[in-house]
C-alpha positions as CSV (number, residue, x, y, z in Angstrom):
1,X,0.0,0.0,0.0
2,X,1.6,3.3,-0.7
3,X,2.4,5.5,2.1
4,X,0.4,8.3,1.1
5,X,-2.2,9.6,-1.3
6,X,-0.8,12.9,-3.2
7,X,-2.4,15.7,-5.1
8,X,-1.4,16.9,-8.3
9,X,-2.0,20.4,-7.7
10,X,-4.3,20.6,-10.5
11,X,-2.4,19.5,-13.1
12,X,-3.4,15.9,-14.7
13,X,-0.3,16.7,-17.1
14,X,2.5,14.5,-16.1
15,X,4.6,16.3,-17.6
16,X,3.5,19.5,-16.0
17,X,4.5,18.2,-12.3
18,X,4.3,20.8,-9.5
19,X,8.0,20.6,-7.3
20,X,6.1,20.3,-3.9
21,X,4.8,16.9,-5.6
22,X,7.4,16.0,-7.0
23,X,9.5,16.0,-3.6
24,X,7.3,14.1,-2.0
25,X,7.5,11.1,-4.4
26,X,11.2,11.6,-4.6
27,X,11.5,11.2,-1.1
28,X,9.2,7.9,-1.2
29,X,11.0,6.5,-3.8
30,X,14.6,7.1,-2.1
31,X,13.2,6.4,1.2
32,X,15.1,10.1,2.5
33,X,12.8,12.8,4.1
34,X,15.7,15.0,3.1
35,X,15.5,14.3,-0.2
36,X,15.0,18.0,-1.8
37,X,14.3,18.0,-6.0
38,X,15.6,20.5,-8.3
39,X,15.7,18.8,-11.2
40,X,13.2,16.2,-12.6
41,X,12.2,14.6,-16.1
42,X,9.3,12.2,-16.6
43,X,9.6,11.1,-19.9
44,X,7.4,8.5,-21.9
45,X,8.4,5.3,-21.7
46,X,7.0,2.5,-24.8
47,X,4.4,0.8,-23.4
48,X,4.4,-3.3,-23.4
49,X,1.5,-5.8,-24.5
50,X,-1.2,-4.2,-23.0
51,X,-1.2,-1.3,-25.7
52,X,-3.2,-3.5,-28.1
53,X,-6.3,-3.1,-25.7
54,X,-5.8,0.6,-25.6
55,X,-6.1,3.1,-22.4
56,X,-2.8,2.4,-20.6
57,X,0.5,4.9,-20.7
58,X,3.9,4.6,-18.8
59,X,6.5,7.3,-17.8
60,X,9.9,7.5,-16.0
61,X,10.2,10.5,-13.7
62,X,13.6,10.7,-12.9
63,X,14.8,13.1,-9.7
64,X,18.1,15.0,-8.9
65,X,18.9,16.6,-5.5
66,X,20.2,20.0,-4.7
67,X,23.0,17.7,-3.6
68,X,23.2,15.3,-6.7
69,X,21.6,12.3,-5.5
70,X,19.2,10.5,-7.7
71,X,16.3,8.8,-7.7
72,X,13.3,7.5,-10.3
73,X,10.1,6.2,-10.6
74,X,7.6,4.5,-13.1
75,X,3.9,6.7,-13.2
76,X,1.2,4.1,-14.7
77,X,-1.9,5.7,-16.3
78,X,-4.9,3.8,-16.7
79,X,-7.9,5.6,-18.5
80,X,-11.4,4.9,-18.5
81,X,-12.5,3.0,-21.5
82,X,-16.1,3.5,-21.8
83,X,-18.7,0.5,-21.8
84,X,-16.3,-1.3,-19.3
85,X,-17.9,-2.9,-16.2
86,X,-16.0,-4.4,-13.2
87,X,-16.4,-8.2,-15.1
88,X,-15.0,-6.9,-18.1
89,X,-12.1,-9.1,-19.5
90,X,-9.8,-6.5,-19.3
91,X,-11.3,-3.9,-17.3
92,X,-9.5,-0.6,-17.1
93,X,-9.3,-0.2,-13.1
94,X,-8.9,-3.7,-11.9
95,X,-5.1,-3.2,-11.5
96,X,-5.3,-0.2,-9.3
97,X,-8.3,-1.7,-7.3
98,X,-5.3,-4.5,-6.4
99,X,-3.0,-2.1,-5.1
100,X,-5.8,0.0,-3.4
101,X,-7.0,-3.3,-2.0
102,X,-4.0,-4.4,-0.3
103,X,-4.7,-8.0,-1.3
104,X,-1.3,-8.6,-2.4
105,X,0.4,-7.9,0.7
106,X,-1.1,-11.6,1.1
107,X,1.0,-13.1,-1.4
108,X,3.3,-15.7,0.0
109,X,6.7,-14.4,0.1
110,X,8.1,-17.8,-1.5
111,X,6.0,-16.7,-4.5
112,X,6.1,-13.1,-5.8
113,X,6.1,-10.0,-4.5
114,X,4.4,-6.9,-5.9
115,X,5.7,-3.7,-6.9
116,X,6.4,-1.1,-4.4
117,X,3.4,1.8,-4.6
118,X,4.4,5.3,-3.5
119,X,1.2,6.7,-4.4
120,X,-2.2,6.2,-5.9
121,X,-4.7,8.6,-7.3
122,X,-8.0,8.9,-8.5
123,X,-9.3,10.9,-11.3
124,X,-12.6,11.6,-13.6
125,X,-11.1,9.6,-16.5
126,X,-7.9,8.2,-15.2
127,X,-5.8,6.7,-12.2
128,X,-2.5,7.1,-11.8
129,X,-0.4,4.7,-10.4
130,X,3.6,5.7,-9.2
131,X,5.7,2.6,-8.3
132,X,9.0,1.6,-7.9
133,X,11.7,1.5,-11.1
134,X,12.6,-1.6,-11.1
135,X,16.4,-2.7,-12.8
136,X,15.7,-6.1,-13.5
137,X,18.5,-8.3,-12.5
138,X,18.4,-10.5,-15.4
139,X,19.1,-10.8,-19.0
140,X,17.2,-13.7,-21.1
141,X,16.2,-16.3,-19.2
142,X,17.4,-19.7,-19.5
143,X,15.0,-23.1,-19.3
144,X,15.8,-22.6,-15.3
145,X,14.5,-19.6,-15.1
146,X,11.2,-20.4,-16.3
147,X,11.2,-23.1,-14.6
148,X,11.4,-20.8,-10.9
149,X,9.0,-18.4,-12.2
150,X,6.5,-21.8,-12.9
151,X,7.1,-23.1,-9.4
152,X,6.7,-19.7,-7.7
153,X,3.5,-19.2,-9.9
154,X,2.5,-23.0,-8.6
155,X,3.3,-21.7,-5.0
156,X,1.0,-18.4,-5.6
157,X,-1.8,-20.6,-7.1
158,X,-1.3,-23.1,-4.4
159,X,-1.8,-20.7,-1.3
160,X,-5.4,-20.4,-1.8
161,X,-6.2,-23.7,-3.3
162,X,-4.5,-24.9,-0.1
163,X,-6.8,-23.2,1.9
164,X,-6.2,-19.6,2.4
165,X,-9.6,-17.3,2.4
166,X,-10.2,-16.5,-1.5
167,X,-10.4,-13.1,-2.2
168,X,-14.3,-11.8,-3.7
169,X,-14.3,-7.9,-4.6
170,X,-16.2,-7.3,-7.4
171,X,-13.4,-6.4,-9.6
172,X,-11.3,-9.3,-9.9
173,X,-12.1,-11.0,-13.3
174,X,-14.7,-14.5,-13.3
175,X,-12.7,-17.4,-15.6
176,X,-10.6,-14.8,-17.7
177,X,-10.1,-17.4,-20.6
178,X,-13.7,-18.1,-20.6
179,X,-14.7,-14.4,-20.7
180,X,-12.6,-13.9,-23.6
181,X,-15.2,-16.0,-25.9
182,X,-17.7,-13.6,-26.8
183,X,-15.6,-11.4,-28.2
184,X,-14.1,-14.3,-30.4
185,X,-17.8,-14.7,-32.2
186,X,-17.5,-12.7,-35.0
187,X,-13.9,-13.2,-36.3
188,X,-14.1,-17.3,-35.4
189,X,-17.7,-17.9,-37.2
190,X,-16.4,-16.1,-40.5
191,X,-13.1,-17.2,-40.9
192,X,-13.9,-17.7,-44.7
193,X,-14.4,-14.2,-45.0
194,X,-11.0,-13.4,-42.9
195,X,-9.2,-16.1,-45.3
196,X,-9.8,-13.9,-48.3
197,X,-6.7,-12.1,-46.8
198,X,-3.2,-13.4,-48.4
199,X,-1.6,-13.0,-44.1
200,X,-4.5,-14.2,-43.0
201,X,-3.9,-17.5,-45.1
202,X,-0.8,-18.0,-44.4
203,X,-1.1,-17.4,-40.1
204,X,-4.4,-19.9,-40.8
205,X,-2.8,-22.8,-43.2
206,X,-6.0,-24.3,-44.8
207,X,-5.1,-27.7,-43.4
208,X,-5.6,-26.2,-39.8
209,X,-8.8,-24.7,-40.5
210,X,-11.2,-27.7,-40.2
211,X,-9.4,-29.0,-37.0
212,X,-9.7,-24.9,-35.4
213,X,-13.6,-24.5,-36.1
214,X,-14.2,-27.8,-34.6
215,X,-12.2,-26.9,-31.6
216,X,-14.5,-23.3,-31.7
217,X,-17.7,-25.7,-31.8
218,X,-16.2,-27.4,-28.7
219,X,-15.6,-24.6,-26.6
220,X,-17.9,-24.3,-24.3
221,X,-17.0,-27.5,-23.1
222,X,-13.5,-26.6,-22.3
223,X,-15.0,-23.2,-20.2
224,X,-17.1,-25.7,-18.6
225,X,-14.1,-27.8,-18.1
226,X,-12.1,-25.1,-15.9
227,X,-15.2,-23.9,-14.3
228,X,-15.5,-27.7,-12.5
229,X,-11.9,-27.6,-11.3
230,X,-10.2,-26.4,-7.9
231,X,-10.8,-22.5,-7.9
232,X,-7.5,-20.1,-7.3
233,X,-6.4,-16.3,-7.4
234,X,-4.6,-16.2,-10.9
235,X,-2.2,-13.5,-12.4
236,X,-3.1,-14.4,-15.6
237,X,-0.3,-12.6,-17.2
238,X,3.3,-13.9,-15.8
239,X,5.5,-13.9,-18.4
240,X,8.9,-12.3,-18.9
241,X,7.9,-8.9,-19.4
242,X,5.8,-8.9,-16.4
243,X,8.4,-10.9,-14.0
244,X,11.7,-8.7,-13.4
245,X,14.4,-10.0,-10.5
246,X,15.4,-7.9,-7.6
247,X,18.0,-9.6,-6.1
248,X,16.2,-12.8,-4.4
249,X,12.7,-11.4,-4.9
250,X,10.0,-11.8,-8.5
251,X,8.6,-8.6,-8.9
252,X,5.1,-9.4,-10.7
253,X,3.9,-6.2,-12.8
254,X,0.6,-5.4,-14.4
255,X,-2.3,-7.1,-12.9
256,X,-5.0,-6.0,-15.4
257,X,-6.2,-9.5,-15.7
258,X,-6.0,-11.6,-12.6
259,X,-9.1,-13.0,-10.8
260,X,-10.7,-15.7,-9.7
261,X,-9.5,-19.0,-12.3
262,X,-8.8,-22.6,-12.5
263,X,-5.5,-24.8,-11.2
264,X,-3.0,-24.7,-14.0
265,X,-5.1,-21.8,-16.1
266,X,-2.3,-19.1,-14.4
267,X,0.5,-21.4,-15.9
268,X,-1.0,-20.6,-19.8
269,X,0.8,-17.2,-20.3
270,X,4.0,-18.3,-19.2
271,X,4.3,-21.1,-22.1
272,X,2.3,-19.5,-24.9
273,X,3.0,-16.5,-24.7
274,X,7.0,-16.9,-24.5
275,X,6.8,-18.9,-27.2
276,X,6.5,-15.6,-29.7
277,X,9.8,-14.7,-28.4
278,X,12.2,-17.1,-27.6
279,X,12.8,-18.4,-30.9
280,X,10.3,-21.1,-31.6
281,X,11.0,-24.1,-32.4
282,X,8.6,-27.2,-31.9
283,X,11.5,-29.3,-29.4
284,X,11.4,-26.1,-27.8
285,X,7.9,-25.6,-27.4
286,X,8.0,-29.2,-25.9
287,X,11.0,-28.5,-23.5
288,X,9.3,-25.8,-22.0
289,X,5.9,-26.9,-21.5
290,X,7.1,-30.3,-19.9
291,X,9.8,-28.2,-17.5
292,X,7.4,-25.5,-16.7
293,X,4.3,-27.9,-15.9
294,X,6.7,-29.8,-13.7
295,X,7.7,-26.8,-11.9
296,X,4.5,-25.8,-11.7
297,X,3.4,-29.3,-10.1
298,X,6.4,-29.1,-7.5
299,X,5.1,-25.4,-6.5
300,X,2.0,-26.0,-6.2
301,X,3.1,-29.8,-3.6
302,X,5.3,-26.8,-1.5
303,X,2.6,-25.2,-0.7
304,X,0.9,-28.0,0.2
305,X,-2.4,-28.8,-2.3
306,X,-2.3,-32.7,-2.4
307,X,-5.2,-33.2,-5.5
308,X,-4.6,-35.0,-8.2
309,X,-1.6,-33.6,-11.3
310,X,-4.2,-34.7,-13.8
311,X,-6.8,-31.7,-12.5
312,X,-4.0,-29.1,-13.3
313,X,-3.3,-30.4,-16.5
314,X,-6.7,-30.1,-17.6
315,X,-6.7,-26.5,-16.1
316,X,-3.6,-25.8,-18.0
317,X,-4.5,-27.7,-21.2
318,X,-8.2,-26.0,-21.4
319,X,-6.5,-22.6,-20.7
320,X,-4.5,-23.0,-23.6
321,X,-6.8,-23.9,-25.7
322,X,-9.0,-21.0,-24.8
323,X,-6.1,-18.8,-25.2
324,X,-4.5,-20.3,-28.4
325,X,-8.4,-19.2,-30.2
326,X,-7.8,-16.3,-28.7
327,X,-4.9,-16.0,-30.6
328,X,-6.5,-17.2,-33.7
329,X,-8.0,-13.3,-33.7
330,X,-5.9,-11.9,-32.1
331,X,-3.4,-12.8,-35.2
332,X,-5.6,-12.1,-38.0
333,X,-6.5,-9.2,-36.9
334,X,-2.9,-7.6,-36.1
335,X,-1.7,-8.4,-39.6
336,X,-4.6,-7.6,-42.0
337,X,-5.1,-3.9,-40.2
338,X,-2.0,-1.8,-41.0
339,X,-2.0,0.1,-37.6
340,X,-1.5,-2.9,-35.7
341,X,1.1,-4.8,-38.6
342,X,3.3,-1.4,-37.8
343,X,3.4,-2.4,-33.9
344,X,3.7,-6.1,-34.7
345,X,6.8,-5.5,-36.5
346,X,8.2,-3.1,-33.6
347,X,7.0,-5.9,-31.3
348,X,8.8,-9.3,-33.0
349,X,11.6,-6.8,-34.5
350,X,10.8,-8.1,-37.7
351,X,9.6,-5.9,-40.9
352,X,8.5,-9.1,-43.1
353,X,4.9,-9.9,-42.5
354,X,5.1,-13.1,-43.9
355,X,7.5,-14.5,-41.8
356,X,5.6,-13.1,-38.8
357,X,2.6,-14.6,-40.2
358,X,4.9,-18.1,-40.4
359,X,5.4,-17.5,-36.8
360,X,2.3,-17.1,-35.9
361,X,1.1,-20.4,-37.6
362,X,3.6,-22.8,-35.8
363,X,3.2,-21.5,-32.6
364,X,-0.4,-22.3,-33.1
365,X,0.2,-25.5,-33.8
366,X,1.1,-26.0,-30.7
367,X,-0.3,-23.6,-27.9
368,X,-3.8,-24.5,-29.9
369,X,-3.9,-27.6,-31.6
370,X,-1.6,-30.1,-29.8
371,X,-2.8,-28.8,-26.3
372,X,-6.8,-28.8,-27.3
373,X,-5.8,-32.4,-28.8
374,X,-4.7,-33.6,-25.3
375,X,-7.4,-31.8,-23.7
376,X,-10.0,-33.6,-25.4
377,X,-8.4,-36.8,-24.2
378,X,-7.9,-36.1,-20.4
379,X,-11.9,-34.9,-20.6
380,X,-12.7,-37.7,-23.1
381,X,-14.5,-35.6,-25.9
């Protein structure tokens, strides 16, 4: 919980930022009550992932001292997106409502830890967020590495299904994979129409397509699925960009999504999602799902849940499956709209389409076709 609740002064610019206000966070952030600014930047920083669903900026306001020391911090905007409500897959407050909440401070310490909050304020059309500048201690992660964020993530997931009191504002988000469907209608029950693109055919190969709309026809079976299983407080979002080292502690960022989900659903970004950027291959793809399910397993035995593996592998399994036609829009849509193909290529640091497009199909192979494969088998459909 941040220490205190400051006032802008009447400026919602932030780059219009009043010194008295400025001191104060400086002060936070250094932990120094003698801290005294007289010089400050806060500068844009590029936003991450969540900039394809709009209404989120980051800064960097960085702090001098009349006597040279330094000192920064990250400002998080959120801004009202209008026909949100508090069930909304991605509603636009949720994150602040955490930090507001103090829920996290529940987090076993074995797990994650959140970021630390200096201040937190509420506006018309916007909340700002100020937390801590984190320098990640760590380059690209290695196999091992995803394997401890996988086992911390089964330790999170396993303090409530272990027992702990589960959390119920209003806020959090209801089966997130699930809630994603609706949205999914109109791009998944034309696909003929979407095929007429040249990107679109090659993301899509025509030999996928049959196997993809029978998974769609299926889906509500797999929500169903998760909604039957073991019931946890999920991130829904833990991959690298959202997990930065400091020293012996995992920061987790950007809790937009998390609510109330399935065992294993809360392992589903860490596999599909890293597979668009650590250089896909299908062994690889197989390497890490295998380590990080195992690590995931062995997390969530630490913290002491005792079911059976196989209910986590059909959370994890259904999740993906969810996710990976998700993804199936998600895809389509980035590359035939040229908007989005210009932050694709900044994204994947790539300017060819088609191989992105390339990417895009193999990974699908996998996070959505292999995965709904064996979770038609473990529910026997």
């Amino acid at each position: 919980m941040p220490s205190s609740s400051l006032k802008v002064g009447g400026s919602l610019n932030p780059l219009e930022l009043p010194r008295s206000y400025v001191r104060q966070l400086a002060r936070q952030a250094s932990g120094d009550m003698s801290f005294e600014a007289q010089e400050w930047q806060c500068e844009p920083i590029q936003g991450g992932f969540g900039s394809a669903v709009g209404g989120t900026a980051l800064y960097r306001l960085r702090v001098s001292s009349v006597d040279d020391r330094r000192c920064s911090l990250v400002l998080k905007l959120l801004y009202h997106r209008a026909g949100e409500t508090e069930d909304s897959p991605y509603y636009w407050k949720r994150e602040f409502e955490f930090y507001r909440s103090g829920m996290l401070a529940d987090m076993p310490r074995d797990s994650f830890v959140p970021p630390r909050i200096f201040a937190l304020e509420e506006h018309d059309d916007a909340c700002w967020i100020w937390m801590e500048d984190i320098a990640d201690s760590k380059g690209a992660w290695s196999l091992e590495d995803f394997a401890d964020v996988a086992e911390r993530l089964g330790r999170f997931n396993g303090a409530w299904l272990a027992g702990a009191p589960q959390p119920a504002p209003a806020w959090l988000s209801q089966s997130w994979h699930a809630s994603l469907l609706p949205g999914l209608a109109d791009r998944l029950n034309r696909l003929d129409e979407a095929l007429a693109h040249p990107l679109a055919r090659l993301t899509l190969p025509l030999d996928a397509k049959a196997e993809i709309e029978s998974i769609w026809r299926d889906r509500k079976r797999f929500a169903t699925a998760l909604s039957s299983l073991p019931q946890t407080l999920c991130h829904y979002d833990a991959f690298r960009r959202n997990v930065l080292f400091r020293g012996d502690d995992a920061v987790l960022l950007d809790w937009a999504l998390a609510g109330i989900g399935a065992i294993g659903e809360d392992l589903v970004s860490l596999v599909a999602v890293s597979l668009h950027y650590e250089g896909y291959t299908p062994e690889y793809a197989s390497d890490l799902d295998d380590l990080a399910f195992a690590s995931y397993m062995l997390g969530l035995r630490q913290s002491g849940w005792r079911g059976e593996e196989r209910l986590a592998r059909i959370g994890y399994t259904c999740g993906m499956t969810l996710r990976g036609l998700a993804g199936v829009k998600q895809d389509i849509d980035q590359l035939t709209n040229d908007a989005a193909a210009d932050e694709v290529r900044q994204t994947h640091n790539q300017d060819d389409l088609e191989e992105i497009a390339r990417l895009f199909a193999e990974v699908r192979r996998f996070r959505l076709l292999k995965m709904a494969r064996e979770a038609r088998a473990l529910l026997k459909i």
